[in-house]
N, C-alpha and C positions, 0 to 999 in steps of 0.2 A: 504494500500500500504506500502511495505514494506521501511524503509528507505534505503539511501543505505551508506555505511564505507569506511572509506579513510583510506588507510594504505601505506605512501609515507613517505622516508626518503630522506636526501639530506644533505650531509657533505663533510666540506672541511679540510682538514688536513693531518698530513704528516704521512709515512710508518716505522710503530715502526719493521717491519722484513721485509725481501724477502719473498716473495707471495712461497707458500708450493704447487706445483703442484702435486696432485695424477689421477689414472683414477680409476673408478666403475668397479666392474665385468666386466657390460655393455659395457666398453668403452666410459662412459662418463668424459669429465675433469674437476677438481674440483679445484680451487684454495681459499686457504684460506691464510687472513693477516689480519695485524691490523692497524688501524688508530687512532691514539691521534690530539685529538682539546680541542683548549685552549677558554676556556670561562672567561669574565674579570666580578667585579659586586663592587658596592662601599660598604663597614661597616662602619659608621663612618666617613664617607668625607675619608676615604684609600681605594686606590686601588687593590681588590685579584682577582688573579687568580688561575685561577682549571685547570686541564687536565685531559679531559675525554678519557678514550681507549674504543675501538670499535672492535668488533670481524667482520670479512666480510667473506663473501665466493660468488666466481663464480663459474658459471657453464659453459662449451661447449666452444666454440671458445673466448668467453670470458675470460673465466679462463686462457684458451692458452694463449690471449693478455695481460693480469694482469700480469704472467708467465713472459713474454718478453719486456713488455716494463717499468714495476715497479720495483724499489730496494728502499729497506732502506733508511728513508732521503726523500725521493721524496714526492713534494707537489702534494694530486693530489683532483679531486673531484668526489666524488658519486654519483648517486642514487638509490634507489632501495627502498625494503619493506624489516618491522622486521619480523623476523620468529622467534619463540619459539618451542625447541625439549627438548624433556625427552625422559630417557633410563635407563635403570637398568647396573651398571658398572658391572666390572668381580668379583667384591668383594661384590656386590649384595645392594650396595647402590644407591638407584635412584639417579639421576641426572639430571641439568636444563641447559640450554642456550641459550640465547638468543643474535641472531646473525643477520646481515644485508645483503639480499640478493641481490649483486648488480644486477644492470640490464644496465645502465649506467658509463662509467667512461670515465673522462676526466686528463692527463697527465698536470698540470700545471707547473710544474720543466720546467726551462729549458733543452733542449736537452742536451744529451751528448753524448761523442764521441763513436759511435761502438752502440748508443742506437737506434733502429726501431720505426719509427713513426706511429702511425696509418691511418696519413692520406696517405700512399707509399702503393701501393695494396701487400696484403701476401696472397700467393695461391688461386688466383681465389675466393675471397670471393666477397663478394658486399658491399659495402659502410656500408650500416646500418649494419650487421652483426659485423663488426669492431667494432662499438660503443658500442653495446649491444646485447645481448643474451637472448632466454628466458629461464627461470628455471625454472627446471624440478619438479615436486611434491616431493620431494623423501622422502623416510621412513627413520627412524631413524636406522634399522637395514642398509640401502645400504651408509647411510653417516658414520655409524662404520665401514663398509667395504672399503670403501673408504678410511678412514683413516688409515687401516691397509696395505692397498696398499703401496708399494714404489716408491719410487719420478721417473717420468720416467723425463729427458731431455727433452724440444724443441727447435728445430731447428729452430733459427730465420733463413729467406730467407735474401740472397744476400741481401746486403747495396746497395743505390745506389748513385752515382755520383751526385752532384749537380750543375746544367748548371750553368753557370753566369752572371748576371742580367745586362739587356744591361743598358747604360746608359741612365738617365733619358733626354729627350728633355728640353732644354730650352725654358720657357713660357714666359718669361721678356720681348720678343719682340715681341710678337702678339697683335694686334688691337683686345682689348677687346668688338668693336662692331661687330667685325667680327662673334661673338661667336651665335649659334641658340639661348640659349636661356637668 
Protein backbone atom coordinates (compact mmCIF):
# COMPACT_ATOMS: atom_id res chain seq x y z
CA UNK A 1 0.00 0.00 0.00
CA UNK A 2 1.09 2.90 -1.03
CA UNK A 3 1.98 5.74 1.47
CA UNK A 4 0.37 8.73 1.20
CA UNK A 5 2.24 12.88 1.08
CA UNK A 6 1.37 15.86 2.70
CA UNK A 7 2.15 18.85 0.91
CA UNK A 8 0.25 21.86 3.01
CA UNK A 9 1.78 25.32 3.68
CA UNK A 10 0.35 27.96 6.19
CA UNK A 11 1.93 31.42 6.70
CA UNK A 12 1.26 34.49 8.26
CA UNK A 13 2.94 37.73 7.35
CA UNK A 14 2.73 40.90 5.71
CA UNK A 15 2.50 42.02 1.79
CA UNK A 16 6.06 43.01 0.46
CA UNK A 17 4.00 44.41 -3.16
CA UNK A 18 0.33 44.96 -4.50
CA UNK A 19 -0.87 41.46 -5.79
CA UNK A 20 0.07 41.77 -9.89
CA UNK A 21 -3.39 40.70 -11.45
CA UNK A 22 -2.94 39.13 -15.09
CA UNK A 23 -5.44 36.63 -17.12
CA UNK A 24 -4.25 33.39 -19.23
CA UNK A 25 -5.01 33.19 -22.96
CA UNK A 26 -7.89 31.10 -21.30
CA UNK A 27 -9.23 33.78 -19.33
CA UNK A 28 -8.15 32.42 -16.38
CA UNK A 29 -6.92 35.17 -13.37
CA UNK A 30 -3.74 34.88 -12.00
CA UNK A 31 -2.55 36.98 -9.04
CA UNK A 32 0.98 36.93 -7.81
CA UNK A 33 2.62 38.63 -4.42
CA UNK A 34 4.97 38.29 -1.89
CA UNK A 35 4.87 37.76 1.60
CA UNK A 36 7.96 38.35 4.32
CA UNK A 37 7.70 36.55 7.86
CA UNK A 38 9.87 37.03 10.44
CA UNK A 39 11.22 34.05 12.31
CA UNK A 40 13.16 34.83 15.81
CA UNK A 41 15.80 31.83 17.21
CA UNK A 42 18.48 32.52 20.28
CA UNK A 43 22.86 32.23 19.42
CA UNK A 44 24.34 32.63 22.59
CA UNK A 45 21.43 33.62 25.09
CA UNK A 46 20.97 36.83 21.93
CA UNK A 47 18.10 37.23 20.36
CA UNK A 48 18.18 37.00 15.90
CA UNK A 49 15.82 37.59 13.68
CA UNK A 50 15.43 36.54 9.95
CA UNK A 51 12.90 37.51 7.21
CA UNK A 52 11.98 35.20 5.08
CA UNK A 53 10.19 36.35 1.58
CA UNK A 54 7.75 34.20 -0.13
CA UNK A 55 6.69 34.18 -3.69
CA UNK A 56 2.56 33.23 -3.89
CA UNK A 57 0.34 33.10 -6.80
CA UNK A 58 -3.61 32.77 -7.02
CA UNK A 59 -5.67 31.52 -9.28
CA UNK A 60 -9.66 32.39 -10.54
CA UNK A 61 -11.83 34.27 -8.37
CA UNK A 62 -9.24 34.00 -5.87
CA UNK A 63 -6.78 35.88 -7.53
CA UNK A 64 -9.79 38.53 -8.27
CA UNK A 65 -10.05 38.72 -4.33
CA UNK A 66 -6.13 38.98 -3.54
CA UNK A 67 -6.44 41.77 -6.53
CA UNK A 68 -9.13 43.71 -4.39
CA UNK A 69 -8.81 43.31 -1.07
CA UNK A 70 -4.67 43.11 -0.40
CA UNK A 71 -2.12 46.16 -0.60
CA UNK A 72 1.35 46.52 0.41
CA UNK A 73 1.77 46.43 4.38
CA UNK A 74 -1.24 44.29 4.86
CA UNK A 75 -1.11 41.41 7.49
CA UNK A 76 -2.74 38.64 6.02
CA UNK A 77 -2.79 34.69 6.23
CA UNK A 78 -2.36 31.75 3.95
CA UNK A 79 -2.65 28.41 2.83
CA UNK A 80 -2.10 26.41 0.37
CA UNK A 81 0.73 23.95 -1.28
CA UNK A 82 4.55 24.48 -2.70
CA UNK A 83 4.75 24.15 -6.31
CA UNK A 84 8.01 23.89 -8.14
CA UNK A 85 8.24 25.17 -12.07
CA UNK A 86 11.23 25.02 -14.43
CA UNK A 87 11.47 26.65 -17.90
CA UNK A 88 14.01 27.45 -20.32
CA UNK A 89 14.35 31.64 -20.37
CA UNK A 90 14.54 33.75 -23.61
CA UNK A 91 18.36 33.65 -23.25
CA UNK A 92 18.19 29.86 -23.16
CA UNK A 93 19.03 29.52 -19.43
CA UNK A 94 16.93 27.05 -17.54
CA UNK A 95 15.35 28.28 -14.67
CA UNK A 96 13.74 27.27 -11.02
CA UNK A 97 10.91 28.60 -8.80
CA UNK A 98 9.51 27.76 -6.28
CA UNK A 99 6.25 29.22 -5.21
CA UNK A 100 3.00 28.86 -2.92
CA UNK A 101 -0.13 28.16 -4.36
CA UNK A 102 -2.71 29.63 -2.27
CA UNK A 103 -5.90 28.07 -1.85
CA UNK A 104 -6.85 30.00 1.31
CA UNK A 105 -6.54 33.43 2.57
CA UNK A 106 -7.46 35.32 5.28
CA UNK A 107 -7.32 39.47 5.59
CA UNK A 108 -5.92 40.09 9.18
CA UNK A 109 -5.07 44.01 8.79
CA UNK A 110 -7.53 45.91 9.90
CA UNK A 111 -10.09 47.35 7.59
CA UNK A 112 -9.64 50.26 5.62
CA UNK A 113 -11.56 52.92 4.22
CA UNK A 114 -12.97 52.20 0.47
CA UNK A 115 -11.28 48.45 1.34
CA UNK A 116 -14.17 45.40 0.32
CA UNK A 117 -14.52 42.78 2.72
CA UNK A 118 -14.83 39.32 1.84
CA UNK A 119 -17.30 38.45 4.14
CA UNK A 120 -20.03 41.46 1.96
CA UNK A 121 -21.27 39.17 -1.07
CA UNK A 122 -19.36 40.34 -4.66
CA UNK A 123 -21.21 39.18 -7.66
CA UNK A 124 -23.33 36.40 -6.83
CA UNK A 125 -20.50 34.02 -5.67
CA UNK A 126 -21.19 31.68 -2.79
CA UNK A 127 -19.40 31.91 0.44
CA UNK A 128 -16.66 29.38 0.02
CA UNK A 129 -15.62 30.55 -3.24
CA UNK A 130 -14.69 33.96 -1.58
CA UNK A 131 -12.23 32.03 0.67
CA UNK A 132 -10.75 29.89 -1.69
CA UNK A 133 -10.27 28.62 -5.12
CA UNK A 134 -9.01 25.65 -6.68
CA UNK A 135 -5.89 25.77 -8.87
CA UNK A 136 -5.76 24.86 -11.88
CA UNK A 137 -2.65 22.34 -13.17
CA UNK A 138 -1.03 24.72 -15.33
CA UNK A 139 2.01 24.25 -17.47
CA UNK A 140 4.99 26.39 -17.37
CA UNK A 141 4.58 27.53 -20.93
CA UNK A 142 0.53 29.19 -19.96
CA UNK A 143 2.00 30.69 -16.59
CA UNK A 144 4.80 32.41 -19.06
CA UNK A 145 1.99 33.44 -20.89
CA UNK A 146 0.30 34.79 -18.33
CA UNK A 147 2.94 36.64 -17.23
CA UNK A 148 3.34 38.33 -20.49
CA UNK A 149 -0.23 39.29 -20.29
CA UNK A 150 -1.04 42.97 -19.13
CA UNK A 151 -2.50 43.88 -15.87
CA UNK A 152 -6.38 44.08 -16.66
CA UNK A 153 -8.36 46.27 -13.63
CA UNK A 154 -11.06 44.89 -11.36
CA UNK A 155 -13.82 46.31 -10.58
CA UNK A 156 -14.52 46.04 -6.99
CA UNK A 157 -18.68 46.16 -6.53
CA UNK A 158 -20.47 48.99 -4.74
CA UNK A 159 -19.35 49.45 -0.93
CA UNK A 160 -21.92 49.11 1.34
CA UNK A 161 -23.54 51.13 4.10
CA UNK A 162 -23.11 49.84 7.55
CA UNK A 163 -26.47 49.69 9.73
CA UNK A 164 -25.90 50.67 13.39
CA UNK A 165 -25.76 48.41 16.02
CA UNK A 166 -28.76 48.86 18.31
CA UNK A 167 -27.88 49.33 21.75
CA UNK A 168 -26.82 46.71 23.84
CA UNK A 169 -29.89 45.69 26.63
CA UNK A 170 -29.14 46.14 30.05
CA UNK A 171 -28.56 42.61 32.03
CA UNK A 172 -27.78 44.24 35.61
CA UNK A 173 -31.37 43.90 36.51
CA UNK A 174 -32.45 40.47 35.68
CA UNK A 175 -33.03 37.76 38.35
CA UNK A 176 -30.37 35.46 37.46
CA UNK A 177 -32.78 32.54 38.45
CA UNK A 178 -34.92 33.42 36.02
CA UNK A 179 -32.38 32.27 33.55
CA UNK A 180 -33.09 28.33 31.76
CA UNK A 181 -30.15 27.38 32.29
Amino acid sequence: MASRSWNRVELIGNLTRDPELRYTPNGAAVATFGIATNRSYLVDGERKEEVDFHRLVAWNKLAELCNQLLKKGNRVFVSGRLQNRSWEGADGVAKNITEIVVEDMIVLSPKTEGMVVAAEPVEDISPAEEVSAPAPAATAASQEEAAAEEKEPVKAPPSKKAEPVPPKEDVSDKDLDDLPF
